[in-house]
N, CA, C and O atoms as a MOPAC input file, in Angstrom:
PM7 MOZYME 1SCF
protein

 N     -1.96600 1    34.05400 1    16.86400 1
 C     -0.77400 1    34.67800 1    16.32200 1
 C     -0.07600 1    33.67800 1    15.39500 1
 O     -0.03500 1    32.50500 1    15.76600 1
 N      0.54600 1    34.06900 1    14.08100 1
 C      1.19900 1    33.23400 1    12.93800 1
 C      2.51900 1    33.93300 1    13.43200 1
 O      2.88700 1    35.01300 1    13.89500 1
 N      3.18400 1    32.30800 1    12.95700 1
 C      4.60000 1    33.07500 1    12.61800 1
 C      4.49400 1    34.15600 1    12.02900 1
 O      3.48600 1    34.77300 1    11.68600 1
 N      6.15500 1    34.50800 1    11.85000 1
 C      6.23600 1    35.05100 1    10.51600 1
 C      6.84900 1    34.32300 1     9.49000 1
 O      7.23800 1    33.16100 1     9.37400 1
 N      6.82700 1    35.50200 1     8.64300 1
 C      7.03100 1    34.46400 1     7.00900 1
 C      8.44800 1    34.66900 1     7.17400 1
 O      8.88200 1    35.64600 1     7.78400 1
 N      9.29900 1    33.66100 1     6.58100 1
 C     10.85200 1    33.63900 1     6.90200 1
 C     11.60500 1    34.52100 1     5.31300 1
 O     12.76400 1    34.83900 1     5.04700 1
 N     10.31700 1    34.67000 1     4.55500 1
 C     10.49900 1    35.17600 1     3.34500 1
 C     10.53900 1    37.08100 1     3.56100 1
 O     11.28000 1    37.92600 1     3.05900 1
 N      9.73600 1    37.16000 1     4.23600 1
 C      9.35500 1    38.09900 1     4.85400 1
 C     10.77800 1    39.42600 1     5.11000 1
 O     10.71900 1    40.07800 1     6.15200 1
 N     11.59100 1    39.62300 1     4.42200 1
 C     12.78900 1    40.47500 1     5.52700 1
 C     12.45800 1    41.98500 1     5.96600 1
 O     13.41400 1    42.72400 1     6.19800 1
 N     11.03600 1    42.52000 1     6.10200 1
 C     11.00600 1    43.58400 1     6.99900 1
 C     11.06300 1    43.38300 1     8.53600 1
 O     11.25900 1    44.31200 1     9.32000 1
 N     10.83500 1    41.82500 1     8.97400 1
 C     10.62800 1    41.29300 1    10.45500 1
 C     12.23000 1    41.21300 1    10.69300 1
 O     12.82200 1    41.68200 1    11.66500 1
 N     12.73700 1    40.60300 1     9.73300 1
 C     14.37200 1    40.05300 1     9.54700 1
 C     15.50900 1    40.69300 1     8.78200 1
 O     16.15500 1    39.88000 1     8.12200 1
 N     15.84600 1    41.74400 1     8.71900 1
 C     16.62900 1    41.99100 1     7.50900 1
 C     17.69000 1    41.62900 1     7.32000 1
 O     18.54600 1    41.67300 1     8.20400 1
 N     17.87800 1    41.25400 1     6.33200 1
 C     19.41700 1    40.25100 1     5.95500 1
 C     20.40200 1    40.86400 1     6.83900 1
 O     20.99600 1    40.01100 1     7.49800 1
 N     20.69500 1    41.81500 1     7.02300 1
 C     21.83700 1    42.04300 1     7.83900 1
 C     21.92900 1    42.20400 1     9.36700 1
 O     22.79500 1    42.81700 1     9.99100 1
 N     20.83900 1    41.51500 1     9.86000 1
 C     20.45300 1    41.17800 1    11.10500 1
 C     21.06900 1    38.96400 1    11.42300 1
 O     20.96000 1    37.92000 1    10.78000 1
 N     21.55000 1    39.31400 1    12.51800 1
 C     21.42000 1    37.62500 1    12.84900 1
 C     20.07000 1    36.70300 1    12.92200 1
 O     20.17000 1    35.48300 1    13.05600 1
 N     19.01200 1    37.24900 1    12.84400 1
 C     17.34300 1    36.40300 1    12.46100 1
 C     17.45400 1    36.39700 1    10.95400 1
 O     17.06600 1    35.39300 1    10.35700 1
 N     18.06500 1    37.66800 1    10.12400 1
 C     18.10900 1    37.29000 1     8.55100 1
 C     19.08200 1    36.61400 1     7.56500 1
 O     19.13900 1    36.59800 1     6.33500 1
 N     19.96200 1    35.96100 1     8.71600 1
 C     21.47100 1    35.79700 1     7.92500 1
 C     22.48700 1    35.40900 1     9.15600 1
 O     23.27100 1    36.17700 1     9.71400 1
 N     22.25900 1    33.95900 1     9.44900 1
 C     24.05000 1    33.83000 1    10.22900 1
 C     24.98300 1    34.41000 1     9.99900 1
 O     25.57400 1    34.76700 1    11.01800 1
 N     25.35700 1    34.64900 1     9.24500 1
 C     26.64100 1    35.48800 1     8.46800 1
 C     26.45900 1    36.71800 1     9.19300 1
 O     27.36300 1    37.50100 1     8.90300 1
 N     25.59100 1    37.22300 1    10.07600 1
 C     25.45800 1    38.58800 1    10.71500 1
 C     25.71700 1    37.84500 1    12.27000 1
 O     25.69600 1    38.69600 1    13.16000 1
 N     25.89600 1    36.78400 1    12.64800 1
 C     25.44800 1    36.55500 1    14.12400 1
 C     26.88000 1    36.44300 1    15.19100 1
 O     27.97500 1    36.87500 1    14.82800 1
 N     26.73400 1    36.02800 1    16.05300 1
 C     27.93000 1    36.15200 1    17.07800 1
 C     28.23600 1    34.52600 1    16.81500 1
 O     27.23100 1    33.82800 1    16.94600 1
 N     29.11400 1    34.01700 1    16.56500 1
 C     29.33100 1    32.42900 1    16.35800 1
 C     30.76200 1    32.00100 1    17.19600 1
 O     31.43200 1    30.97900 1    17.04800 1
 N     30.90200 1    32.71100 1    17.77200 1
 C     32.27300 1    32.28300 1    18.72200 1
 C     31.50000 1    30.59400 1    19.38600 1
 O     32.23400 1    29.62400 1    19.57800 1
 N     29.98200 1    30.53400 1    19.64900 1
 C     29.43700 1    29.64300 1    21.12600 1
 C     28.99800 1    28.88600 1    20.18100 1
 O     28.04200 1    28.24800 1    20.62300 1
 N     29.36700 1    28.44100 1    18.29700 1
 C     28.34600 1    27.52400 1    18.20200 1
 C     28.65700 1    26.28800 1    18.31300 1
 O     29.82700 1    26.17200 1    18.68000 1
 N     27.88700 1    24.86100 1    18.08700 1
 C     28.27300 1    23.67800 1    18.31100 1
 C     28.80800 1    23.49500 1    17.36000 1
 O     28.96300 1    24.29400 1    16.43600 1
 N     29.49000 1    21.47000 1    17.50400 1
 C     30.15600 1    21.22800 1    16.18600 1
 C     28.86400 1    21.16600 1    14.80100 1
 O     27.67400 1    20.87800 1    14.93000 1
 N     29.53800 1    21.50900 1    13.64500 1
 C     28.73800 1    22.60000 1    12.79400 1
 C     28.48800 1    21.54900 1    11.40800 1
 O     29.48100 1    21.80500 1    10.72700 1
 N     27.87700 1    20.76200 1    10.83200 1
 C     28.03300 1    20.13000 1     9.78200 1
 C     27.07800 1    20.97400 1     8.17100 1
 O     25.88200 1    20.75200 1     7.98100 1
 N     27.66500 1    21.61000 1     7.51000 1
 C     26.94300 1    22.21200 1     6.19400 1
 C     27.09100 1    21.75500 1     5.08900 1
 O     28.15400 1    21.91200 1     4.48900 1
 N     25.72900 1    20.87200 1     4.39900 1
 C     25.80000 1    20.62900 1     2.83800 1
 C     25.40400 1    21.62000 1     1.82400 1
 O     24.46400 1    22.37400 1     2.07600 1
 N     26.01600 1    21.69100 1     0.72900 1
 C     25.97900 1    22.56000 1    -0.02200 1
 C     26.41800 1    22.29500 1    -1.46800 1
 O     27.61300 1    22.08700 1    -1.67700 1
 N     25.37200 1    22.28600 1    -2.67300 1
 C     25.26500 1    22.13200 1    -3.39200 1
 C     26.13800 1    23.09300 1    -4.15700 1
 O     26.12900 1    24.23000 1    -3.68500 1
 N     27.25400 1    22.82600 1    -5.73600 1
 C     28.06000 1    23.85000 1    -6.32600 1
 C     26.49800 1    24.89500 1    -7.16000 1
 O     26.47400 1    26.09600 1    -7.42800 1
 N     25.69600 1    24.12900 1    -7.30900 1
 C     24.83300 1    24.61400 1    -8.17000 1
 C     23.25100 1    25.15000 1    -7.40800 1
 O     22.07800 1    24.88000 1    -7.66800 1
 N     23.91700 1    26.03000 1    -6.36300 1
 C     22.55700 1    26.55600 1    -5.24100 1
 C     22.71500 1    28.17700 1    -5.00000 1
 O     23.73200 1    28.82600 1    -4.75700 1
 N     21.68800 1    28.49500 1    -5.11600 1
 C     22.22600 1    30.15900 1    -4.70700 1
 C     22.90800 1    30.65600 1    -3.48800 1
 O     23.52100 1    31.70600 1    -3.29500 1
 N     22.59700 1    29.42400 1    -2.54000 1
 C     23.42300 1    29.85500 1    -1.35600 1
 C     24.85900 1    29.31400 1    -0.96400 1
 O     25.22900 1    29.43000 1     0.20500 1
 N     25.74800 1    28.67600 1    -1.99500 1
 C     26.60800 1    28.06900 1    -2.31300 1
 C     27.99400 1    28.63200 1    -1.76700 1
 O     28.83600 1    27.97200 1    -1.15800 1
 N     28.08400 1    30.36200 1    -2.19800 1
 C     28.88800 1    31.48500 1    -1.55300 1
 C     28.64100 1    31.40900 1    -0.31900 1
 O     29.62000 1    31.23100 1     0.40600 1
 N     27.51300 1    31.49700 1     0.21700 1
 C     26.83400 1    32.17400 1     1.60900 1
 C     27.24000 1    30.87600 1     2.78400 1
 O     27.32400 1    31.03900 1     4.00100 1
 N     27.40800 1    29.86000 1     2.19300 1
 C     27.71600 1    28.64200 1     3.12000 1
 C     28.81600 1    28.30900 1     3.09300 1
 O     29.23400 1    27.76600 1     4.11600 1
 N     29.83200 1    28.49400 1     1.84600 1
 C     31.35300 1    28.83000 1     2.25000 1
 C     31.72900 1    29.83000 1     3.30200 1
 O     32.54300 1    29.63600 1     4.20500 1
 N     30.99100 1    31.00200 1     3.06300 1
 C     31.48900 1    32.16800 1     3.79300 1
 C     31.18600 1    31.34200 1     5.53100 1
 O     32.08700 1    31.11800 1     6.33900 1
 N     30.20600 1    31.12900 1     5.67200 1
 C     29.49500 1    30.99800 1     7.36600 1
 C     30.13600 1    29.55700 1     7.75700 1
 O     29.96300 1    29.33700 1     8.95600 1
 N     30.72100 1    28.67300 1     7.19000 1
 C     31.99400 1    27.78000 1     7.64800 1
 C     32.97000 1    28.47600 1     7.87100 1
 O     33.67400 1    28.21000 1     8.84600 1
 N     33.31900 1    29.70800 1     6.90900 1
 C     35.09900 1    30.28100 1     7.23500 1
 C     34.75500 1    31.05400 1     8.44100 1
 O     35.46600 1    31.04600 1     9.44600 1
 N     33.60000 1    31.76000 1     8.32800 1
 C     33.28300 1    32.17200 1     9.90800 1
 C     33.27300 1    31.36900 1    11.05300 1
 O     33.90800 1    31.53700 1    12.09400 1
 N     32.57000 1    30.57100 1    10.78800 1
 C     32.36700 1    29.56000 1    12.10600 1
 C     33.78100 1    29.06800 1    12.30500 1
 O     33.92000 1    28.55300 1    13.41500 1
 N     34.29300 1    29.07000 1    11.95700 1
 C     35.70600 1    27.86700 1    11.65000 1
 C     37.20600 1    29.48400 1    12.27900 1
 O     38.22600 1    29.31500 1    12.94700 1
 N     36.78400 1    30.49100 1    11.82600 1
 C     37.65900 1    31.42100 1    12.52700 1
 C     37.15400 1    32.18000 1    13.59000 1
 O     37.84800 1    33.15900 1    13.86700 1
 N     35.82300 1    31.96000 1    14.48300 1
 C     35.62100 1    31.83200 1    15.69600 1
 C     35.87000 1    31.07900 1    16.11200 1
 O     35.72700 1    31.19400 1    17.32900 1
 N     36.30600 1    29.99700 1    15.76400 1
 C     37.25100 1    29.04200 1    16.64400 1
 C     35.76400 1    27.64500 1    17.14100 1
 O     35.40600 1    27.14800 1    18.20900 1
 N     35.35900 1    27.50900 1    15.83300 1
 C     34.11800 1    26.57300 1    16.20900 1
 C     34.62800 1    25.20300 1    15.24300 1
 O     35.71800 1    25.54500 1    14.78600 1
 N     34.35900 1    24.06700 1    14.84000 1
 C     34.25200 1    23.01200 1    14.24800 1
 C     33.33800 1    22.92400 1    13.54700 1
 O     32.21200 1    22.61900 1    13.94000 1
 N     33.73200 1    23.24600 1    12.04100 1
 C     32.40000 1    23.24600 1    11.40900 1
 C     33.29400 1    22.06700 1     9.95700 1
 O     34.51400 1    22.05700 1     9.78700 1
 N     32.39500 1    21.30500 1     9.21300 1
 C     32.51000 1    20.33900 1     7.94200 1
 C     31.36900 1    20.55500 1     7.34700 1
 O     30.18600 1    20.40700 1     7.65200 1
 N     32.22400 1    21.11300 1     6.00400 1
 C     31.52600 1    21.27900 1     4.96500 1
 C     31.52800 1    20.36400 1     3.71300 1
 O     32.44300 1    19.97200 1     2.98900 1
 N     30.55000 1    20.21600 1     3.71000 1
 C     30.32800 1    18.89900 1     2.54400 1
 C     29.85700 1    19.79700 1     1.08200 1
 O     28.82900 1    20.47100 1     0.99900 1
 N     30.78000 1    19.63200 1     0.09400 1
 C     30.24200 1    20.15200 1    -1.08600 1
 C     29.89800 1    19.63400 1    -2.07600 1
 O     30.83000 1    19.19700 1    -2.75100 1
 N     28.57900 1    19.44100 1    -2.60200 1
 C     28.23600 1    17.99100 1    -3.34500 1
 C     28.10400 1    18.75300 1    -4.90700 1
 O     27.23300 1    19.52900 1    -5.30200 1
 N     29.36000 1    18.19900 1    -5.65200 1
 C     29.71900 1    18.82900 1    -7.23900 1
 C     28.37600 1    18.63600 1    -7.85000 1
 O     27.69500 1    17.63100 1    -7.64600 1
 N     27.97000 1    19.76700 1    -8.71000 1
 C     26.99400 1    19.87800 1    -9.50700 1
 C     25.34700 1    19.62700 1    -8.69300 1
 O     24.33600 1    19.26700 1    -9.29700 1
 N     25.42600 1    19.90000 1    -7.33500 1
 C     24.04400 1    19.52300 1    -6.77200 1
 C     23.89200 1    20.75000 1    -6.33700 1
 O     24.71400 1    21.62500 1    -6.06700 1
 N     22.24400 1    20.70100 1    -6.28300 1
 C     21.13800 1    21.96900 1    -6.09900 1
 C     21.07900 1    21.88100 1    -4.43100 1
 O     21.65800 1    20.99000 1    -3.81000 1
 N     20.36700 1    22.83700 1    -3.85900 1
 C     19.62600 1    23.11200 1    -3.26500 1
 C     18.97200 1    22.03000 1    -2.18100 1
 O     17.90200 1    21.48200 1    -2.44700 1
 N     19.59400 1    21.79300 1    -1.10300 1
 C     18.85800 1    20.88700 1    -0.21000 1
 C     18.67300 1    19.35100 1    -0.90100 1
 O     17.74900 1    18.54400 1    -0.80300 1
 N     19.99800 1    19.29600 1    -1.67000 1
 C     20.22500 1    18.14900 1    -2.37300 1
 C     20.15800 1    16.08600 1    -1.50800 1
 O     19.67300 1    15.01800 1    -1.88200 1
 N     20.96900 1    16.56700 1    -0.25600 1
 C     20.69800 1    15.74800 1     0.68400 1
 C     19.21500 1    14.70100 1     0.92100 1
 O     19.16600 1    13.53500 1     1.31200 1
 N     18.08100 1    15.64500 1     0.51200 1
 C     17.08800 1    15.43300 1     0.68000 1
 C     16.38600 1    14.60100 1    -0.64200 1
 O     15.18800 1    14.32500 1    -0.57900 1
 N     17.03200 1    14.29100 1    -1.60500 1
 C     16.48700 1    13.56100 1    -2.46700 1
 C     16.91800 1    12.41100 1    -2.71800 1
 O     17.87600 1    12.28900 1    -3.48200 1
 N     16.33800 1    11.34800 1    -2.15900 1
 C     16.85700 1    10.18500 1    -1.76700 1
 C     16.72300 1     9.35800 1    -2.96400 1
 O     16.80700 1     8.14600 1    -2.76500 1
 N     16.52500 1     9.76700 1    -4.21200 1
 C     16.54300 1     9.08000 1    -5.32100 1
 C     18.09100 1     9.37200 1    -5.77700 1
 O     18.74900 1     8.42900 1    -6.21700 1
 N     18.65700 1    10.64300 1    -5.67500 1
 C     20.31100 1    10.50100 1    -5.86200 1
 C     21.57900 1     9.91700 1    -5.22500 1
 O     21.79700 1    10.02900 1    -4.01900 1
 N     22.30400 1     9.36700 1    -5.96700 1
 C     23.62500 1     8.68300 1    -5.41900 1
 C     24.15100 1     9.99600 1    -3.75700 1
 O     24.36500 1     9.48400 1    -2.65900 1
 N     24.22600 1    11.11000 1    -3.89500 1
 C     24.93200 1    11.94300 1    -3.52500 1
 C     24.19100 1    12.23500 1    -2.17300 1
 O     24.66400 1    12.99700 1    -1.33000 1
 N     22.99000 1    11.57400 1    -2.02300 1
 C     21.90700 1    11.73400 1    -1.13000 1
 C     21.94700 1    11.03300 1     0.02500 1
 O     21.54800 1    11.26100 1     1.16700 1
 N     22.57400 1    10.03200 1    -0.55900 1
 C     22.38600 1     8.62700 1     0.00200 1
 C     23.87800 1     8.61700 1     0.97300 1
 O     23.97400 1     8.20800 1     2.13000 1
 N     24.95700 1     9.19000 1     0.12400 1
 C     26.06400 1     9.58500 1     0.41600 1
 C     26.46000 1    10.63100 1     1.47500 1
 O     27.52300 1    10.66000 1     2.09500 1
 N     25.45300 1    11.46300 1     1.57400 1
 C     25.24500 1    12.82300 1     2.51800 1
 C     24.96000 1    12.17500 1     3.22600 1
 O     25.93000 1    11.88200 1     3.92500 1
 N     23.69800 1    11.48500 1     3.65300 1
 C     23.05300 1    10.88100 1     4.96200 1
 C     24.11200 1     9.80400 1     5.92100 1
 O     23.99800 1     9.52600 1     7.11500 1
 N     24.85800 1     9.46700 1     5.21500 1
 C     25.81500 1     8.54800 1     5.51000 1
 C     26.70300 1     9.42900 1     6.22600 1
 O     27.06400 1     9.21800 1     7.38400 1
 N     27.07800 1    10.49400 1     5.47300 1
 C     27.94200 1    11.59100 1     6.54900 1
 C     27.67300 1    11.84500 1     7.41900 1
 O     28.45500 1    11.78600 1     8.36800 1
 N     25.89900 1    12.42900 1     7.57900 1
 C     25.56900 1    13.34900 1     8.42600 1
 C     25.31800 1    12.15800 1     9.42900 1
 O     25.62400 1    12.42600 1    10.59100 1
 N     24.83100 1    10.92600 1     9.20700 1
 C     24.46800 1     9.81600 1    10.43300 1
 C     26.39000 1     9.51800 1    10.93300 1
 O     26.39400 1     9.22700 1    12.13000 1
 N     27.47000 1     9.52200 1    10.51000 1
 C     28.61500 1     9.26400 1    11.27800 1
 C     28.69300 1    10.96500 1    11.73800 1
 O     29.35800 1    10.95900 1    12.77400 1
 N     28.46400 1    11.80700 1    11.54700 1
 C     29.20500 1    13.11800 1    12.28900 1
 C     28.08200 1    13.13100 1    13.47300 1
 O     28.56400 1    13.35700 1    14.58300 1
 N     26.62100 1    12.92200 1    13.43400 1
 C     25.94200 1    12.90400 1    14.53000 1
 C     26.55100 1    11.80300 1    15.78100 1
 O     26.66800 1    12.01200 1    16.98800 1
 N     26.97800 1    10.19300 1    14.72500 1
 C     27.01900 1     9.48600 1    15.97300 1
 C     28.54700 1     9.69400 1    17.02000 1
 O     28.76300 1     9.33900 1    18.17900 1
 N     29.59600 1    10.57200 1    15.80500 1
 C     30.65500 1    10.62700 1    16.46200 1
 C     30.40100 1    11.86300 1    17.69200 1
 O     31.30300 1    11.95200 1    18.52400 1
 N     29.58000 1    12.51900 1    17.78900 1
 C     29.20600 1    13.72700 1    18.83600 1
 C     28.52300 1    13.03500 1    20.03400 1
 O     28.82500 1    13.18600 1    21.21800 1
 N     27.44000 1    12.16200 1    19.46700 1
 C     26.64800 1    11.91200 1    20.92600 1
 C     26.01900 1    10.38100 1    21.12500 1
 O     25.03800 1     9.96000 1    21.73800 1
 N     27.39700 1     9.54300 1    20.04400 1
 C     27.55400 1     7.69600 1    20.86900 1
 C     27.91900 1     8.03000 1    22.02500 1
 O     28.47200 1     9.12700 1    22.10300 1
 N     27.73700 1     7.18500 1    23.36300 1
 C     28.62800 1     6.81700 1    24.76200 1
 C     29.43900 1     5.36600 1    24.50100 1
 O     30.15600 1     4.89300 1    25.38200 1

């Protein structure tokens, strides 16, 4: 048995919680950290699912990196990359240092 394809939305349809957080119950989620590029198609969609998360009464930080694409974090040749990881390594260690 294969997954399925996540591309796929007859398994998932966007307006299901498997096709779209923005459909899901988020009152229970953890503290929430989202990067998001001004220049990504999902740019709207990750504002919106912070104001959600954040008015279920969850802790969510949103990092918005001006003029960056798409899973921008991940290109460790940019200033802004290098800068993200730095976030995301203090918001991890402030959750689960002893």
């Amino acid at each position: 048995m294969t997954a399925p394809n996540p591309q796929d939305l007859t398994i998932a349809p966007r307006e299901t919680p498997y096709g779209s957080p923005l459909h899901a119950n988020l009152e229970k989620m953890p503290p929430t950290l989202i990067f998001v590029g001004t220049d990504e198609g999902l740019f709207d969609d990750s504002v919106r699912l912070a104001d959600r998360i954040k008015n279920a009464g969850g802790s969510v930080t949103l990092e918005i990196g001006e003029g960056m694409i798409h899973i921008y974090p991940l290109f460790n040749f940019l200033p802004e990359a290098k800068t993200a990881l730095e976030i995301a390594g203090r918001f991890l260690r402030e959750r689960f240092e002893t």
